[in-house]
mmCIF file of the N, C-alpha and C atoms, coordinates in Angstrom:
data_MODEL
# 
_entry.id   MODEL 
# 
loop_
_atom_site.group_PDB 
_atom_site.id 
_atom_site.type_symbol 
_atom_site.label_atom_id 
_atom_site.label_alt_id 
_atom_site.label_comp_id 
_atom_site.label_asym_id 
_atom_site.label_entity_id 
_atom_site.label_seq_id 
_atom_site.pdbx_PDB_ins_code 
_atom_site.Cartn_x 
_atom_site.Cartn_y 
_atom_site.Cartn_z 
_atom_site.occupancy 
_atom_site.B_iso_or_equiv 
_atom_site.pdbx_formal_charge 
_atom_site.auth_seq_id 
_atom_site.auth_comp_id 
_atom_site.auth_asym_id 
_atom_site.auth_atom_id 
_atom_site.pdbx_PDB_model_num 
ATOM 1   N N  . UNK A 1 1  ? 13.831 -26.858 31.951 1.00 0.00 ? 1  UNK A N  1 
ATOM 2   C CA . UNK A 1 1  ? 13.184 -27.023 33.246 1.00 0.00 ? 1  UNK A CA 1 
ATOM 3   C C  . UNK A 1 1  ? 12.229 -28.204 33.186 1.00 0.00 ? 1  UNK A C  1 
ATOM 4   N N  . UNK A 1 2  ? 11.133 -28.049 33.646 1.00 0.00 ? 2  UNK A N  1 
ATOM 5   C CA . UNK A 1 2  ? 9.985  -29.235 34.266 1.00 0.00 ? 2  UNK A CA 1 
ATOM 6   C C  . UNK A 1 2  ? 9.365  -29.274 33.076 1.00 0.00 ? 2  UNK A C  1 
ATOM 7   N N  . UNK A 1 3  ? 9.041  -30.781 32.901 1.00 0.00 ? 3  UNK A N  1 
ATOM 8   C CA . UNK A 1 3  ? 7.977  -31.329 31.660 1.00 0.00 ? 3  UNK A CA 1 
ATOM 9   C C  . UNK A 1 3  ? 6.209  -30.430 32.328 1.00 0.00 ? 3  UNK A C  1 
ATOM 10  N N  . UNK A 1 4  ? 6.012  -30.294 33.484 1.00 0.00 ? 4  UNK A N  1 
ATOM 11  C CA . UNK A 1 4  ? 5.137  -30.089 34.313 1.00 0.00 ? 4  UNK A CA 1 
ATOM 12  C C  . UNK A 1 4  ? 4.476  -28.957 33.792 1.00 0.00 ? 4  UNK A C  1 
ATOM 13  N N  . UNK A 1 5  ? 4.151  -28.303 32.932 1.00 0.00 ? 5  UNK A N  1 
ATOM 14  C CA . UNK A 1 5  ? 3.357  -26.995 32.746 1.00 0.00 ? 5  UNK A CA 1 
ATOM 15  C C  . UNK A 1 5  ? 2.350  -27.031 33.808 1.00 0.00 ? 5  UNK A C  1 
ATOM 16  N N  . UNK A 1 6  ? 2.172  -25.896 34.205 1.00 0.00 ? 6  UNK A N  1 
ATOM 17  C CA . UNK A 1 6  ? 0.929  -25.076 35.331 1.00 0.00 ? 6  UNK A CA 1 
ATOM 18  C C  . UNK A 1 6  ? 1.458  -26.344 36.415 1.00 0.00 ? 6  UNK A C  1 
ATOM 19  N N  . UNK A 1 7  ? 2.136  -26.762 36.906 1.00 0.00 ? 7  UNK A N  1 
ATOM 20  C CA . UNK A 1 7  ? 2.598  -27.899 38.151 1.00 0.00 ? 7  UNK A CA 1 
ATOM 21  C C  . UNK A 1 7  ? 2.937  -26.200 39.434 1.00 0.00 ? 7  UNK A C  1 
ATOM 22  N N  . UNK A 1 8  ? 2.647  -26.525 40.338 1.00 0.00 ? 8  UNK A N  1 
ATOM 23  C CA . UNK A 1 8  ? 3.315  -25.758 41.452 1.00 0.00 ? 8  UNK A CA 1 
ATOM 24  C C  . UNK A 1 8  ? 4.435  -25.926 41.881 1.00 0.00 ? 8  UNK A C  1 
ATOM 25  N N  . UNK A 1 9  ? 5.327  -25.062 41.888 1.00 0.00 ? 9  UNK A N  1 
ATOM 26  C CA . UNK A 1 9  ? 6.520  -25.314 42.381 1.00 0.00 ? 9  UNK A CA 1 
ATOM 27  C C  . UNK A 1 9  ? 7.066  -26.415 42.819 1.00 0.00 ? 9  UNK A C  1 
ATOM 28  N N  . UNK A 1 10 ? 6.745  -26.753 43.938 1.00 0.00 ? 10 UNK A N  1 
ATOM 29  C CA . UNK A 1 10 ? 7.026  -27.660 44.647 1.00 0.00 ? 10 UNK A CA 1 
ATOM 30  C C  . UNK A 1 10 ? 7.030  -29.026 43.846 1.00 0.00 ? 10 UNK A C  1 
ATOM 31  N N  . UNK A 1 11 ? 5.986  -29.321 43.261 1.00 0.00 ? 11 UNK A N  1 
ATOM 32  C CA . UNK A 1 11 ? 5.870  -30.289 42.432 1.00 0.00 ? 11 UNK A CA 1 
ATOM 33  C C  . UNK A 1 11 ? 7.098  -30.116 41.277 1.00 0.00 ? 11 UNK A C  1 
ATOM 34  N N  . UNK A 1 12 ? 7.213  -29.002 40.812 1.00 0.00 ? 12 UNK A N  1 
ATOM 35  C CA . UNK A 1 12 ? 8.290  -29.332 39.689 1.00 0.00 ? 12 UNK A CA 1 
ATOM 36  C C  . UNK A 1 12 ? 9.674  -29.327 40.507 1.00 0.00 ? 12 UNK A C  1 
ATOM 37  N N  . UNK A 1 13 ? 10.334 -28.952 41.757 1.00 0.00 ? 13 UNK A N  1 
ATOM 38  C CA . UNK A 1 13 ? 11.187 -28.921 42.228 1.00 0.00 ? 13 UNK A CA 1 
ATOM 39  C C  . UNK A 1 13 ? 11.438 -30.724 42.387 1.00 0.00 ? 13 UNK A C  1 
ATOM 40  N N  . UNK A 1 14 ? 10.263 -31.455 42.772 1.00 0.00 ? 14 UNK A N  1 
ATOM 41  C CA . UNK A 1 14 ? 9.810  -32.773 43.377 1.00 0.00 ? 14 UNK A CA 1 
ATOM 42  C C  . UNK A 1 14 ? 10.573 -33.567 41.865 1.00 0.00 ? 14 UNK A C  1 
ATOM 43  N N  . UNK A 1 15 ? 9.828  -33.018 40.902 1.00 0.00 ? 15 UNK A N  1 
ATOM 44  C CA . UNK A 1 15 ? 10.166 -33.970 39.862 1.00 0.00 ? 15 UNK A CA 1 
ATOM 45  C C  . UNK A 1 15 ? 10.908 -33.527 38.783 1.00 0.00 ? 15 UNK A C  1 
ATOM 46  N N  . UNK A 1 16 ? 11.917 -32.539 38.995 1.00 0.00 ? 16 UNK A N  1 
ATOM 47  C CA . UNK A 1 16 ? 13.020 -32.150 38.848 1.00 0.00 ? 16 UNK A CA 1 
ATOM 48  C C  . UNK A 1 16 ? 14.696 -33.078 39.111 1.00 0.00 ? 16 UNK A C  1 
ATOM 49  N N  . UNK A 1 17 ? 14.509 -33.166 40.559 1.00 0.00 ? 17 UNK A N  1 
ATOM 50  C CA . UNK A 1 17 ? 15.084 -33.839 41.309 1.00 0.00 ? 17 UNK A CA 1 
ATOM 51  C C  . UNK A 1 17 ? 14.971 -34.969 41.320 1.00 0.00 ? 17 UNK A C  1 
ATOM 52  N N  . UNK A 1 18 ? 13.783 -35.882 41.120 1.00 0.00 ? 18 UNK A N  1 
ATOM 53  C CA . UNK A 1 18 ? 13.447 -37.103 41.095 1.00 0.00 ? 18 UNK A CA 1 
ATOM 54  C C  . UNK A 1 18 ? 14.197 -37.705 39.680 1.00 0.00 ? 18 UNK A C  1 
ATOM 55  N N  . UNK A 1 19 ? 13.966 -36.572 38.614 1.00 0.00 ? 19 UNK A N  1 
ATOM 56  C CA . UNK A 1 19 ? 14.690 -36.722 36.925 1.00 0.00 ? 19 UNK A CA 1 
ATOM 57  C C  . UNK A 1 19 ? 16.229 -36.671 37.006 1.00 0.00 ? 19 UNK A C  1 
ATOM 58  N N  . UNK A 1 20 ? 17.235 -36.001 38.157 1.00 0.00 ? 20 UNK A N  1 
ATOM 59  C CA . UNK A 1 20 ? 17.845 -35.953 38.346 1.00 0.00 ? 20 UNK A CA 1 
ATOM 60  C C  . UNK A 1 20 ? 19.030 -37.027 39.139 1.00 0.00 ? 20 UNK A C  1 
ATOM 61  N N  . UNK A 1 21 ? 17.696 -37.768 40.113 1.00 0.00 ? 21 UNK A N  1 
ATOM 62  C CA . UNK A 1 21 ? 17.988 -38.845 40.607 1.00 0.00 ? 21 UNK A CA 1 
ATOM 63  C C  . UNK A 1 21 ? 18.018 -40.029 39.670 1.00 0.00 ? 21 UNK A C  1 
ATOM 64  N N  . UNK A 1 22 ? 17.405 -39.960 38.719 1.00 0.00 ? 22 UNK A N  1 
ATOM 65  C CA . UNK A 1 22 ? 17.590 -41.078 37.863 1.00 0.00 ? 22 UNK A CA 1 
ATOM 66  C C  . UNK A 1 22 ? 18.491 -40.889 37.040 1.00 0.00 ? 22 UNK A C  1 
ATOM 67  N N  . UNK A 1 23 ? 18.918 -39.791 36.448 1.00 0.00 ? 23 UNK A N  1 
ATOM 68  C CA . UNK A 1 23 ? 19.989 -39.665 35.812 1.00 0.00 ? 23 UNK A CA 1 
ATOM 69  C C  . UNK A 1 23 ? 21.596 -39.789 36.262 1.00 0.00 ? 23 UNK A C  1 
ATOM 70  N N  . UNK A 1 24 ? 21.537 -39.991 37.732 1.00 0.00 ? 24 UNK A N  1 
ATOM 71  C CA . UNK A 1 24 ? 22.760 -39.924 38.417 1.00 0.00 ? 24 UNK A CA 1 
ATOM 72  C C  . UNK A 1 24 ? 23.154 -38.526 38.192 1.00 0.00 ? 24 UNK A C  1 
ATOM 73  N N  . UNK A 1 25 ? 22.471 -37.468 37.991 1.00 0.00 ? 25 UNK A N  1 
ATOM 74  C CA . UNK A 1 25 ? 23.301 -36.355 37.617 1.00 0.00 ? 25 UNK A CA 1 
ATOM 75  C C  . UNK A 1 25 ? 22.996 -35.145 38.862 1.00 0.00 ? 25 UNK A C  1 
ATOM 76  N N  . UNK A 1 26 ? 23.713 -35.229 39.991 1.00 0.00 ? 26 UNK A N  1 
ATOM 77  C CA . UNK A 1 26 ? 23.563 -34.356 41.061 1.00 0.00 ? 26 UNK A CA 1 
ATOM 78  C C  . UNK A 1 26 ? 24.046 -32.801 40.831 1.00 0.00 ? 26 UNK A C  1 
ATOM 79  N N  . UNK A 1 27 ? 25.266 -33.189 40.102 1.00 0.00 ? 27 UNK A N  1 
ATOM 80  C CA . UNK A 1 27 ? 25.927 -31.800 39.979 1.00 0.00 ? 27 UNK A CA 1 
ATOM 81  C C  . UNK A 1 27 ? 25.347 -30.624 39.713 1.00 0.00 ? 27 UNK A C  1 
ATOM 82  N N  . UNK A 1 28 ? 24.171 -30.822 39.105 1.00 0.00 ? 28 UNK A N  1 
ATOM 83  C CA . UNK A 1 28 ? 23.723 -29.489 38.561 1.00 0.00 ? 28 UNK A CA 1 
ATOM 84  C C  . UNK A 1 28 ? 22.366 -29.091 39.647 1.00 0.00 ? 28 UNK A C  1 
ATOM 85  N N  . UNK A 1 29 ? 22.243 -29.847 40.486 1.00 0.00 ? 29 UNK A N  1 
ATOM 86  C CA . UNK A 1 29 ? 20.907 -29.735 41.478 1.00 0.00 ? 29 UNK A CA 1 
ATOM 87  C C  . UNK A 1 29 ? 21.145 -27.999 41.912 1.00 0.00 ? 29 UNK A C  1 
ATOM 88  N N  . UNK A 1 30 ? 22.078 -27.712 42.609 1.00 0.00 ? 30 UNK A N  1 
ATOM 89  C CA . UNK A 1 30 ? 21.612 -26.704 42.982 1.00 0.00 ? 30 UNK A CA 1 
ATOM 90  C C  . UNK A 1 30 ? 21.635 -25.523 41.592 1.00 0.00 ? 30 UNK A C  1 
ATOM 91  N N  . UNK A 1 31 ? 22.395 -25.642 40.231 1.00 0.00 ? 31 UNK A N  1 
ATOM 92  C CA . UNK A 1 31 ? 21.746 -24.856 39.210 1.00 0.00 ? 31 UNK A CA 1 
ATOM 93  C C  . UNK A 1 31 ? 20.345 -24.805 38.985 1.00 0.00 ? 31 UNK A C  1 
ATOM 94  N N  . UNK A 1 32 ? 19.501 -26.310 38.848 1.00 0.00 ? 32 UNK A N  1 
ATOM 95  C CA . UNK A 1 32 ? 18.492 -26.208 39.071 1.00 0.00 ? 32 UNK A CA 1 
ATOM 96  C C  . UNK A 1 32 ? 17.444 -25.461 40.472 1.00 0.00 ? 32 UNK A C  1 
ATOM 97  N N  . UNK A 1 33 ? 18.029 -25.946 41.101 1.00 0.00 ? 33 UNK A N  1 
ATOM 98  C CA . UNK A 1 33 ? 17.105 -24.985 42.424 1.00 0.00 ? 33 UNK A CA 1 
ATOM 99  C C  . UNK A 1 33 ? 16.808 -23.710 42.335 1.00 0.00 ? 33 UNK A C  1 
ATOM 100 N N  . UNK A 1 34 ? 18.478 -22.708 41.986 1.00 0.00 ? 34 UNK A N  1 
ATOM 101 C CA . UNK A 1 34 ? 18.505 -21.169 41.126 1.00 0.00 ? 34 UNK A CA 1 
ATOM 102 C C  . UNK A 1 34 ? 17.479 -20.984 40.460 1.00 0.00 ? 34 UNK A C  1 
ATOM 103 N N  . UNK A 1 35 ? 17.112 -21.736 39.203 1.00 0.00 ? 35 UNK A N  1 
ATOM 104 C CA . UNK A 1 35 ? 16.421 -21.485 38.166 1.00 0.00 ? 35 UNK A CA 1 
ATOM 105 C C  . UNK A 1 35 ? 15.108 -21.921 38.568 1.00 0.00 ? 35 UNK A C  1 
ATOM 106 N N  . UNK A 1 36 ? 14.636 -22.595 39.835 1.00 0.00 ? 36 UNK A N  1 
ATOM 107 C CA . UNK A 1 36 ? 13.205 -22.705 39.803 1.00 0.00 ? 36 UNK A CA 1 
ATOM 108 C C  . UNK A 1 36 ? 12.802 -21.647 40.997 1.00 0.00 ? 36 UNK A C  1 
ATOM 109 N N  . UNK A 1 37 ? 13.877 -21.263 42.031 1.00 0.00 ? 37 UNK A N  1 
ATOM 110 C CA . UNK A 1 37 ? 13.279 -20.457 43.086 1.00 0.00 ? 37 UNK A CA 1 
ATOM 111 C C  . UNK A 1 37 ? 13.668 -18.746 41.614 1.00 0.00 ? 37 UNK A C  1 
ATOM 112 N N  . UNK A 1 38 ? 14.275 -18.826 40.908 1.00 0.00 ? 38 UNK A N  1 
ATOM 113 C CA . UNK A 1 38 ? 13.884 -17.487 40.345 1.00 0.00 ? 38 UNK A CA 1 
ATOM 114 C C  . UNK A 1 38 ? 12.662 -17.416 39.239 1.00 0.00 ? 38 UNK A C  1 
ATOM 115 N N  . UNK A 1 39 ? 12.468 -18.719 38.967 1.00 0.00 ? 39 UNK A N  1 
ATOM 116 C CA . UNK A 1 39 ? 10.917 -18.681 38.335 1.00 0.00 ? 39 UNK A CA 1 
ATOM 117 C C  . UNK A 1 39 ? 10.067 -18.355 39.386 1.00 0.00 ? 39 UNK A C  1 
ATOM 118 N N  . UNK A 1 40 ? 9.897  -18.887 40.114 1.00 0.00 ? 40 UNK A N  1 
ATOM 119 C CA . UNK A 1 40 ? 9.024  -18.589 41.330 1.00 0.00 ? 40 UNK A CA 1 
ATOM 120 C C  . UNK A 1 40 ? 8.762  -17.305 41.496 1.00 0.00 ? 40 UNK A C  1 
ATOM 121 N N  . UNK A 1 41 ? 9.816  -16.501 41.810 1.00 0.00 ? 41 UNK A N  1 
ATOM 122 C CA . UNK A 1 41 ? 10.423 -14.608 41.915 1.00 0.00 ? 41 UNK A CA 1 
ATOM 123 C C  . UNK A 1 41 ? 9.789  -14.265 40.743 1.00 0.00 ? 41 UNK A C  1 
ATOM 124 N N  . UNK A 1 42 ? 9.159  -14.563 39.481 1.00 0.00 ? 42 UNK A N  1 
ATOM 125 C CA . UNK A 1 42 ? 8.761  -13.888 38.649 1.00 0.00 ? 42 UNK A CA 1 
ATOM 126 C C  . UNK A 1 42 ? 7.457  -14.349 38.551 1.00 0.00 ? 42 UNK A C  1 
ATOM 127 N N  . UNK A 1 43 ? 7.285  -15.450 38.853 1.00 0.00 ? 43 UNK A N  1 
ATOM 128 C CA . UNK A 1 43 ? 5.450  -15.489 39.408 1.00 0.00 ? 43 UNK A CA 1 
ATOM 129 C C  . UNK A 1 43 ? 5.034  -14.336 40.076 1.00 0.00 ? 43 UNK A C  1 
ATOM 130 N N  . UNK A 1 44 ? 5.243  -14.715 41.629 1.00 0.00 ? 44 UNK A N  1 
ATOM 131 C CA . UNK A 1 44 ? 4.855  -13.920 42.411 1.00 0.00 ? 44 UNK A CA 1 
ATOM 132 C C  . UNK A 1 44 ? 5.029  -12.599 41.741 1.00 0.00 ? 44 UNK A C  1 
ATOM 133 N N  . UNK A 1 45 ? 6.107  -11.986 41.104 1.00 0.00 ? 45 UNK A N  1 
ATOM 134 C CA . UNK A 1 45 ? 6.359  -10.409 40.217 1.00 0.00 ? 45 UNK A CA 1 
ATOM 135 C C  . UNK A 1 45 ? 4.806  -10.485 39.374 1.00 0.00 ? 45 UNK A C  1 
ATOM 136 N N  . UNK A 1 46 ? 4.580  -11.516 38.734 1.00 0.00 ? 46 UNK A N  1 
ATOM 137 C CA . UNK A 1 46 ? 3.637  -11.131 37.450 1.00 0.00 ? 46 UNK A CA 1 
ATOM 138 C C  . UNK A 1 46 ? 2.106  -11.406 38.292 1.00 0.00 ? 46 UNK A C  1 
ATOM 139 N N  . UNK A 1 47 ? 2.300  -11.977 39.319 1.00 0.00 ? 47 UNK A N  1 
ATOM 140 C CA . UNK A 1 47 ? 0.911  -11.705 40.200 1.00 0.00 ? 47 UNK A CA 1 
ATOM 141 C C  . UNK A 1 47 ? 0.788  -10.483 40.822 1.00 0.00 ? 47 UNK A C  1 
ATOM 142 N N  . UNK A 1 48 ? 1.748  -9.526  40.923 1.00 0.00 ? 48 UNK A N  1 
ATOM 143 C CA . UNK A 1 48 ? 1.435  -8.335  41.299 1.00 0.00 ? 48 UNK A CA 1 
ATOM 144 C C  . UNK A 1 48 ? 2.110  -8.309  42.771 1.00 0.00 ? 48 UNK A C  1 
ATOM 145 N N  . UNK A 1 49 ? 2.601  -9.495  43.216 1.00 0.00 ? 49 UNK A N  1 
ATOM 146 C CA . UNK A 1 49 ? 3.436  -9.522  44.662 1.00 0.00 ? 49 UNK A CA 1 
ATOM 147 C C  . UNK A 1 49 ? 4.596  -8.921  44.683 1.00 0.00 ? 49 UNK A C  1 
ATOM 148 N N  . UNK A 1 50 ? 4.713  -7.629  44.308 1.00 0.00 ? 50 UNK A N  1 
ATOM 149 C CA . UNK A 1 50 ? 5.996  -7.178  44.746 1.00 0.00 ? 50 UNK A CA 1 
ATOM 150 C C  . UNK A 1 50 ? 6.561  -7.011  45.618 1.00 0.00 ? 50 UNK A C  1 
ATOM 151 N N  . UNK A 1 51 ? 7.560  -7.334  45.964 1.00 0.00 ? 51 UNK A N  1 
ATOM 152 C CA . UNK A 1 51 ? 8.329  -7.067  47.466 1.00 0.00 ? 51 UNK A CA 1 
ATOM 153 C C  . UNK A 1 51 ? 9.648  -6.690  46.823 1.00 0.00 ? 51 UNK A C  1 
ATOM 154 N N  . UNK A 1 52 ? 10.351 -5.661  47.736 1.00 0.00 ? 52 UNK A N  1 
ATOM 155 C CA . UNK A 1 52 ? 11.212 -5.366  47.087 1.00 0.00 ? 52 UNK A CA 1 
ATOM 156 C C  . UNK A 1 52 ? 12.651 -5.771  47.420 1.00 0.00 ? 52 UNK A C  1 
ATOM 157 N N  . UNK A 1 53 ? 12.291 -7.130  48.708 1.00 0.00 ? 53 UNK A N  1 
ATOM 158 C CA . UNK A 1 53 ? 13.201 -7.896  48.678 1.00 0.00 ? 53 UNK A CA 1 
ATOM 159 C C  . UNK A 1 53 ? 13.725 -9.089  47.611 1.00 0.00 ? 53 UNK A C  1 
ATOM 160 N N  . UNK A 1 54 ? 12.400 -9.069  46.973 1.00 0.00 ? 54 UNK A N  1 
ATOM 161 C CA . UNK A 1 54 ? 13.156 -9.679  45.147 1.00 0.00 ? 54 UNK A CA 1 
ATOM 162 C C  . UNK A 1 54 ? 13.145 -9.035  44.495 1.00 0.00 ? 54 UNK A C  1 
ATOM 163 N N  . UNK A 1 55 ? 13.414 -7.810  44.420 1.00 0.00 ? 55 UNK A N  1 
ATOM 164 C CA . UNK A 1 55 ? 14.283 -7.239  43.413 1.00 0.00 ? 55 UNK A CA 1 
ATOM 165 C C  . UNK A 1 55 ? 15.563 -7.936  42.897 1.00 0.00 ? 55 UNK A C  1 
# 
């Protein structure tokens, strides 16, 4: 994932994609997206935001 430790989402999605754009390597964008909106899903889990629409 993101060189970015403690970065907010958005920011590592930002420069995710931006690493991606330089690499010419699109194909895997939306693998990446998976893997940062389900990091996200386990933030919010370990902040205590449960909803049990992310289950």
């Amino acid at each position: 994932m993101s060189k970015f430790v403690g970065a907010t989402l958005p920011e590592k999605i930002y420069a995710d994609l931006e690493d991606l754009k330089t690499k010419g390597n699109w194909i895997s964008t939306a693998d990446l997206l998976r893997d940062v909106i389900k990091e996200g899903v386990e933030v919010m889990r370990n902040r205590g935001l449960n909803d049990p629409a992310l289950a």
